[in-house]
ROPA-46664 format. One line per field, with one value per atom (N, C-alpha, C): residue number from 1; atom name; x, y, z. Coordinates in Angstrom, 2 decimals. Example, Ala and Ser with C-alpha at 12.3 -4.5 7.8 and 13.67 -1.06 7.14 Angstrom:
REM ROPA-46664
pos = [1, 1, 1, 2, 2, 2]
site = [N, CA, C, N, CA, C]
X = [13.19, 12.30, 13.20, 12.85, 13.67, 12.90]
Y = [-5.69, -4.50, -3.30, -2.25, -1.06, 0.03]
Z = [7.80, 7.80, 7.80, 7.08, 7.14, 7.87]
REM end
This chain:
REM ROPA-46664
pos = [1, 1, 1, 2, 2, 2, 3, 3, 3, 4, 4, 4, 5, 5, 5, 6, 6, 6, 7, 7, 7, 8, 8, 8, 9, 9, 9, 10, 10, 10, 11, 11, 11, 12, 12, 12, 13, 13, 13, 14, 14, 14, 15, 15, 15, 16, 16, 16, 17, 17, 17, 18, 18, 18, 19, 19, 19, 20, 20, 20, 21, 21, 21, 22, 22, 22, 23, 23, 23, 24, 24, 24, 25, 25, 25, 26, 26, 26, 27, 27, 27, 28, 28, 28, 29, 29, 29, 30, 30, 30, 31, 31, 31, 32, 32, 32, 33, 33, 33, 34, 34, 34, 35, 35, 35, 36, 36, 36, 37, 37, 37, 38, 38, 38, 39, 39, 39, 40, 40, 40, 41, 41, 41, 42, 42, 42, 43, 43, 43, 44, 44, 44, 45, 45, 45, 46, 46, 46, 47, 47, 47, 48, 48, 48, 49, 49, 49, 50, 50, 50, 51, 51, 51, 52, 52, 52, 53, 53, 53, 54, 54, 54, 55, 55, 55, 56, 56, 56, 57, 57, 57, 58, 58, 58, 59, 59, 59, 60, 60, 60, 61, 61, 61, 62, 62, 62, 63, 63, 63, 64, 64, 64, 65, 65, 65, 66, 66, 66, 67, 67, 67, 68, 68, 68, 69, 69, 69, 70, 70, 70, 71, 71, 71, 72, 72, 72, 73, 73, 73, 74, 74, 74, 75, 75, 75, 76, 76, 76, 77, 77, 77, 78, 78, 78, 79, 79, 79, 80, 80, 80, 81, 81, 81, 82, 82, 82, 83, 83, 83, 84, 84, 84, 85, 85, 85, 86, 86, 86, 87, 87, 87, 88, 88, 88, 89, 89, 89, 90, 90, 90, 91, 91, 91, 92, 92, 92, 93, 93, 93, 94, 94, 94, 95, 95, 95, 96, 96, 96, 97, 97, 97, 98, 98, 98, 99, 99, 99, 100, 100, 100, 101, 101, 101, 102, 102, 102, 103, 103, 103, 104, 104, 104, 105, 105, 105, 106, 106, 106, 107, 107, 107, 108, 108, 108, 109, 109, 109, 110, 110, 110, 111, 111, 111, 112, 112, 112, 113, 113, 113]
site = [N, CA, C, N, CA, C, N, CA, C, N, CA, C, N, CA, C, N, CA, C, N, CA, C, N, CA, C, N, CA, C, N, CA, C, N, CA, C, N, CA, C, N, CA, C, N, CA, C, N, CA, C, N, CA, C, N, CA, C, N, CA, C, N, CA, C, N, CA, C, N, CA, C, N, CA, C, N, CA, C, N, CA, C, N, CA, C, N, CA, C, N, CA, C, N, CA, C, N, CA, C, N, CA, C, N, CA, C, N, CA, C, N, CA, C, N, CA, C, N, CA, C, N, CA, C, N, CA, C, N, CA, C, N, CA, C, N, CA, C, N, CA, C, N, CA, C, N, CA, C, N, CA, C, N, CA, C, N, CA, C, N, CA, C, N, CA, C, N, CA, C, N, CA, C, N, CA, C, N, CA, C, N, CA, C, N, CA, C, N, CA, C, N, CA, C, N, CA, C, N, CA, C, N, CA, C, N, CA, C, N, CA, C, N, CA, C, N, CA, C, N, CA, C, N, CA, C, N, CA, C, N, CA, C, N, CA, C, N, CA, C, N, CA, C, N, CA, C, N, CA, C, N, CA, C, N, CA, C, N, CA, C, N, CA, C, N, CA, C, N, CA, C, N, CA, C, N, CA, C, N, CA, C, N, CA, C, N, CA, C, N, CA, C, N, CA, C, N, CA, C, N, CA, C, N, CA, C, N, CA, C, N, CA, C, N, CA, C, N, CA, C, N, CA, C, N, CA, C, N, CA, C, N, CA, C, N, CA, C, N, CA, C, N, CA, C, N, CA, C, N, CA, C, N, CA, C, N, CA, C, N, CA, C, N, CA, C, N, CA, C, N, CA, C, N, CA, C, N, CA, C, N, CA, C, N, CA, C, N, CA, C, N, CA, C]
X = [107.85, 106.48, 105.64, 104.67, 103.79, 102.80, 102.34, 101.75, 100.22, 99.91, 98.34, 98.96, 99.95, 100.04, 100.01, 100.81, 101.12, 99.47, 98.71, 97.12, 96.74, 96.80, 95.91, 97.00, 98.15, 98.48, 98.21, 97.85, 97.16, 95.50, 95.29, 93.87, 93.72, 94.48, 94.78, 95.16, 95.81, 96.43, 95.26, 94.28, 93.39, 92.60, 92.15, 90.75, 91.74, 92.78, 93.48, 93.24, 93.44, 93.56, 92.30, 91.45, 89.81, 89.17, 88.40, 88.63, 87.36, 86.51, 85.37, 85.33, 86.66, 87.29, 87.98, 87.43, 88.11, 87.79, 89.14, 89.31, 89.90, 89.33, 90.17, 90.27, 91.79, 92.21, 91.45, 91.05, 90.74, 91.30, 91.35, 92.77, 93.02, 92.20, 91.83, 93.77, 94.01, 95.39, 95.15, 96.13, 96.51, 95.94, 95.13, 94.75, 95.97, 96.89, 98.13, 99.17, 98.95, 99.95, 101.25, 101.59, 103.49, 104.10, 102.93, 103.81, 104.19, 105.85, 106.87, 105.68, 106.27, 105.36, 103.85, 103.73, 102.02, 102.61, 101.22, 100.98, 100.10, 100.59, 99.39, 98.51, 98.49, 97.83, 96.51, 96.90, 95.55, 96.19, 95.67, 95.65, 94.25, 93.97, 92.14, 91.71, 91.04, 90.71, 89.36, 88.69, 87.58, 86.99, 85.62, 85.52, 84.85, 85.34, 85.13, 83.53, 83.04, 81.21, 81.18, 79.86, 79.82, 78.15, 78.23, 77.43, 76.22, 75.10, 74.27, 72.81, 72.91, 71.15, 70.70, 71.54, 71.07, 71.29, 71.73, 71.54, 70.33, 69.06, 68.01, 68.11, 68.54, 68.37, 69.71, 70.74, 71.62, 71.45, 70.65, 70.89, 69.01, 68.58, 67.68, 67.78, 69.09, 69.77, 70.33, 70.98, 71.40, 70.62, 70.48, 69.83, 70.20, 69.11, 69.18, 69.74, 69.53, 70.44, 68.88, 69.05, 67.88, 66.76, 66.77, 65.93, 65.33, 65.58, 65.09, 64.24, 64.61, 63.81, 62.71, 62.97, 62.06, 61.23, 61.46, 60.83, 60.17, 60.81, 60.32, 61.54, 62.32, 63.14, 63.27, 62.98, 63.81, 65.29, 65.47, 66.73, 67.77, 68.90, 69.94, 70.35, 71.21, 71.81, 73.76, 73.83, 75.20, 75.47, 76.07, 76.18, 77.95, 77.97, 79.04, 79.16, 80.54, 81.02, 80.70, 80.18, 79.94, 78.78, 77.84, 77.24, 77.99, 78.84, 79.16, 80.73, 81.08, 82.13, 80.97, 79.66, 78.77, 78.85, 78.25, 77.67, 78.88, 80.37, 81.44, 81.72, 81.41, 81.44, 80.20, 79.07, 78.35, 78.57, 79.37, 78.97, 80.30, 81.06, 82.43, 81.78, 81.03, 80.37, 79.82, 79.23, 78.32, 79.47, 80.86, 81.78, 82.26, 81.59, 81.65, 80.29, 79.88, 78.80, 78.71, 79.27, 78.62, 79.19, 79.74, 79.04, 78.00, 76.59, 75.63, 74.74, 75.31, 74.69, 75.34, 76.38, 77.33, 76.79, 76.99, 75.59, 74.45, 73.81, 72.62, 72.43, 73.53, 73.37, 74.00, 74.79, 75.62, 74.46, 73.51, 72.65, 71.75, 71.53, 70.43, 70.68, 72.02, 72.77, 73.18, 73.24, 72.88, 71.82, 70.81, 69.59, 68.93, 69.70, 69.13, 70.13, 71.18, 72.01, 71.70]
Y = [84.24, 84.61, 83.33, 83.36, 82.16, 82.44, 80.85, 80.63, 81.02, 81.53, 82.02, 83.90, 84.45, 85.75, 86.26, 84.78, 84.74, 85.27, 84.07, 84.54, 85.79, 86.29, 87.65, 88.59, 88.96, 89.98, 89.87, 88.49, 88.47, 88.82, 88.56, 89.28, 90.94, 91.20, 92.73, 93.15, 92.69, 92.77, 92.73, 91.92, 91.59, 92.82, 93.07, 94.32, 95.72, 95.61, 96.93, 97.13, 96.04, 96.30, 96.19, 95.92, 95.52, 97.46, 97.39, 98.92, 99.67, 98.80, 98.83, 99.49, 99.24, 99.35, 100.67, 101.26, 102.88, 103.33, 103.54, 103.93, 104.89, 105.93, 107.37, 107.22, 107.83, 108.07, 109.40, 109.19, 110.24, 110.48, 111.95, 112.52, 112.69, 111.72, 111.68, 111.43, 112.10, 111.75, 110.81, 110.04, 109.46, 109.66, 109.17, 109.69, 110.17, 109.32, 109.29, 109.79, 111.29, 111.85, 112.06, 111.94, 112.26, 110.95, 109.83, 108.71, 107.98, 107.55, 107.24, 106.34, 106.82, 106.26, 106.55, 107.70, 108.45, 108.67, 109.08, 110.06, 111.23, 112.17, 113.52, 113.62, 112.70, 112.72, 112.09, 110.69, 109.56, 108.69, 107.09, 106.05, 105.39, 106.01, 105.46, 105.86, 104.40, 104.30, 103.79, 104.24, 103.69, 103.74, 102.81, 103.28, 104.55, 104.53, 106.07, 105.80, 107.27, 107.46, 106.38, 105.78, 105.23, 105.70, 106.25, 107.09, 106.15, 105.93, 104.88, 105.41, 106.81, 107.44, 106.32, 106.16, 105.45, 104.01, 103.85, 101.91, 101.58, 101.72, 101.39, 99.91, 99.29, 97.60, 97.48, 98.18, 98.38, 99.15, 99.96, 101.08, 100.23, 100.34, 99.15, 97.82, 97.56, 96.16, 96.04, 97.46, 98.07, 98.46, 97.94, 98.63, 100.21, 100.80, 102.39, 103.06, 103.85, 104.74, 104.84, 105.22, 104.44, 105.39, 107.04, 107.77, 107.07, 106.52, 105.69, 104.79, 104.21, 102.83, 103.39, 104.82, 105.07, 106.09, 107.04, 107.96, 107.86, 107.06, 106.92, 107.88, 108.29, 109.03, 108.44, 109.41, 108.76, 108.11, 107.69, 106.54, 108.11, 107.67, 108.38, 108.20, 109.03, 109.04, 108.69, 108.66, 108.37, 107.35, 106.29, 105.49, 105.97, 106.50, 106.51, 105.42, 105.32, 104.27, 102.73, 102.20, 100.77, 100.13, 101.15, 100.53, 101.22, 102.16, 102.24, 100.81, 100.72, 99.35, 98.40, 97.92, 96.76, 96.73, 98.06, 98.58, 98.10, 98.54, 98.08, 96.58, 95.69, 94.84, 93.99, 94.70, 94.07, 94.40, 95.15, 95.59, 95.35, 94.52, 93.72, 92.62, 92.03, 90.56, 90.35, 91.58, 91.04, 91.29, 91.37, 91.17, 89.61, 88.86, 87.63, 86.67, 86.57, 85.86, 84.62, 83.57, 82.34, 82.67, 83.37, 84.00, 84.93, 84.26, 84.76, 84.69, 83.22, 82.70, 83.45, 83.96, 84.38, 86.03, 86.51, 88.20, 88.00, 87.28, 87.01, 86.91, 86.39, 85.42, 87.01, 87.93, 88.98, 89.63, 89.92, 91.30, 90.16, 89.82, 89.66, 89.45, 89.34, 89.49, 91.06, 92.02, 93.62, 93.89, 93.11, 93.94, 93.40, 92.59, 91.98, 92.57, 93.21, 93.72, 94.66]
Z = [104.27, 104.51, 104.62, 105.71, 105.59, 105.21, 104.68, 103.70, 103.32, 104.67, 105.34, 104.89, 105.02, 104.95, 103.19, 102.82, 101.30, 100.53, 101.12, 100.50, 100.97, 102.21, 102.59, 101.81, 101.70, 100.76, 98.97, 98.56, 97.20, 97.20, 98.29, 98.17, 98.64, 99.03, 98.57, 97.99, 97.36, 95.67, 94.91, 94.91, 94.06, 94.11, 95.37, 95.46, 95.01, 95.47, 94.90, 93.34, 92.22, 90.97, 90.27, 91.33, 90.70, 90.57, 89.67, 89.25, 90.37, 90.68, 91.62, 92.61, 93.54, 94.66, 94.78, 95.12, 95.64, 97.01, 97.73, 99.04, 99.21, 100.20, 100.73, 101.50, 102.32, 103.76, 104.45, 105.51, 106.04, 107.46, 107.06, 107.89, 109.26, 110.37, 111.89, 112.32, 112.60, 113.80, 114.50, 114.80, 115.87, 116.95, 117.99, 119.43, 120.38, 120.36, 121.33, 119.82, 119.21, 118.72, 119.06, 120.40, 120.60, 120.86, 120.59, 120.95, 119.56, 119.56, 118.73, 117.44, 116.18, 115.31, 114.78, 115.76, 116.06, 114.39, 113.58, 112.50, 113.35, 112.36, 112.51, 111.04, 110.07, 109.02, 108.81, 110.22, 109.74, 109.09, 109.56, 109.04, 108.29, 108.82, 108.79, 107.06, 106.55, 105.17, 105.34, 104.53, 104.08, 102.77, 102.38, 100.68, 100.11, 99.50, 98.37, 98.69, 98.70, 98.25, 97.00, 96.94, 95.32, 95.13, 93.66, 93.32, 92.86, 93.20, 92.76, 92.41, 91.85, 91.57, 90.33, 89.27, 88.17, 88.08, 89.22, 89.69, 90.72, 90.46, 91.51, 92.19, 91.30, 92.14, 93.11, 92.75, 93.95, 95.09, 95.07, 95.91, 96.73, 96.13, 96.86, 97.55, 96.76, 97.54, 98.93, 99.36, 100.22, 101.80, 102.81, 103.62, 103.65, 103.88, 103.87, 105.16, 105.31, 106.60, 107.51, 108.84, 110.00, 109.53, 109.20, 108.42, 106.95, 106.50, 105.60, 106.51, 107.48, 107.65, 108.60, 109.32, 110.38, 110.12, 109.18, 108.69, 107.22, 106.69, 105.30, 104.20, 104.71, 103.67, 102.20, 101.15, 99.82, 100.06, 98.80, 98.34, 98.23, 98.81, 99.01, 97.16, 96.64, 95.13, 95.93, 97.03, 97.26, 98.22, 98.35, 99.27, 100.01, 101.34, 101.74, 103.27, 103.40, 104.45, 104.51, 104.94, 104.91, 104.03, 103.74, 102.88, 101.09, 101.10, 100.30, 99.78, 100.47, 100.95, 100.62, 100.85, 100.20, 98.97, 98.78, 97.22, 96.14, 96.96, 95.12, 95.79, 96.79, 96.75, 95.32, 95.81, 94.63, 93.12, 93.23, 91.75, 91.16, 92.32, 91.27, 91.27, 92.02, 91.96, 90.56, 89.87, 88.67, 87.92, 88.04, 86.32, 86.61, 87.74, 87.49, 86.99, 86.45, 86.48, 86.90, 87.06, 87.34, 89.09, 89.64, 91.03, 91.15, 90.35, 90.79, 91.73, 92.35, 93.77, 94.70, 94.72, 95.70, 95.45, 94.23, 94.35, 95.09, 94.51, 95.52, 97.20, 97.18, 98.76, 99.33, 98.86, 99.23, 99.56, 97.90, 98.24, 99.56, 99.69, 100.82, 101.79, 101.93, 103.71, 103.81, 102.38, 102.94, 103.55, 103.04, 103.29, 104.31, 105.43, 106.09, 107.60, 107.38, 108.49, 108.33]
REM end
């Protein structure tokens, strides 16, 4: 194994055992189902909803969904898909502390995409 593959499978190792990190498959087939190797189950993963009503500075950290930004909608209590994938990014960031420059610099490149 080289030595570049050696690191990217320890860093999936890493987010796998970090408790933060929860991902579900969801069950889209294959487009080209009869071709050799197709699944009919889905490959496709993404992160778990993460539940954030009683975390305000996260869920504020977060850009909101475009009804939030264009209508004024309240703060969602669930973050799903990519900003839910931000959200346990940040919130493994704070069981490190002296990457608090690196929380920081994180939440404000959410809230800025």
């Amino acid at each position: 194994m080289s030595k570049h593959r050696s690191i990217e499978a320890s860093k999936h190792r890493s987010i796998e055992a970090d408790d933060n990190f929860e991902f579900q498959v969801l069950p889209w087939p294959d487009y080209f189902g009869k071709a050799p190797k197709a699944s009919a189950t889905g490959r496709h993963i993404c992160a778990a909803p993460l539940r954030v009503r009683d975390d305000l500075e996260l869920n504020e950290s977060i850009r909101g969904a475009l009804g939030r930004e264009r209508a004024g909608e309240r703060l969602r209590s669930t973050l799903i898909g990519g900003r839910a994938l931000v959200g346990r990014f940040l919130v493994a960031l704070r069981g490190y502390p002296s990457m608090l420059f690196a929380h920081l610099a994180a939440r404000d490149l959410a809230s800025r995409s």
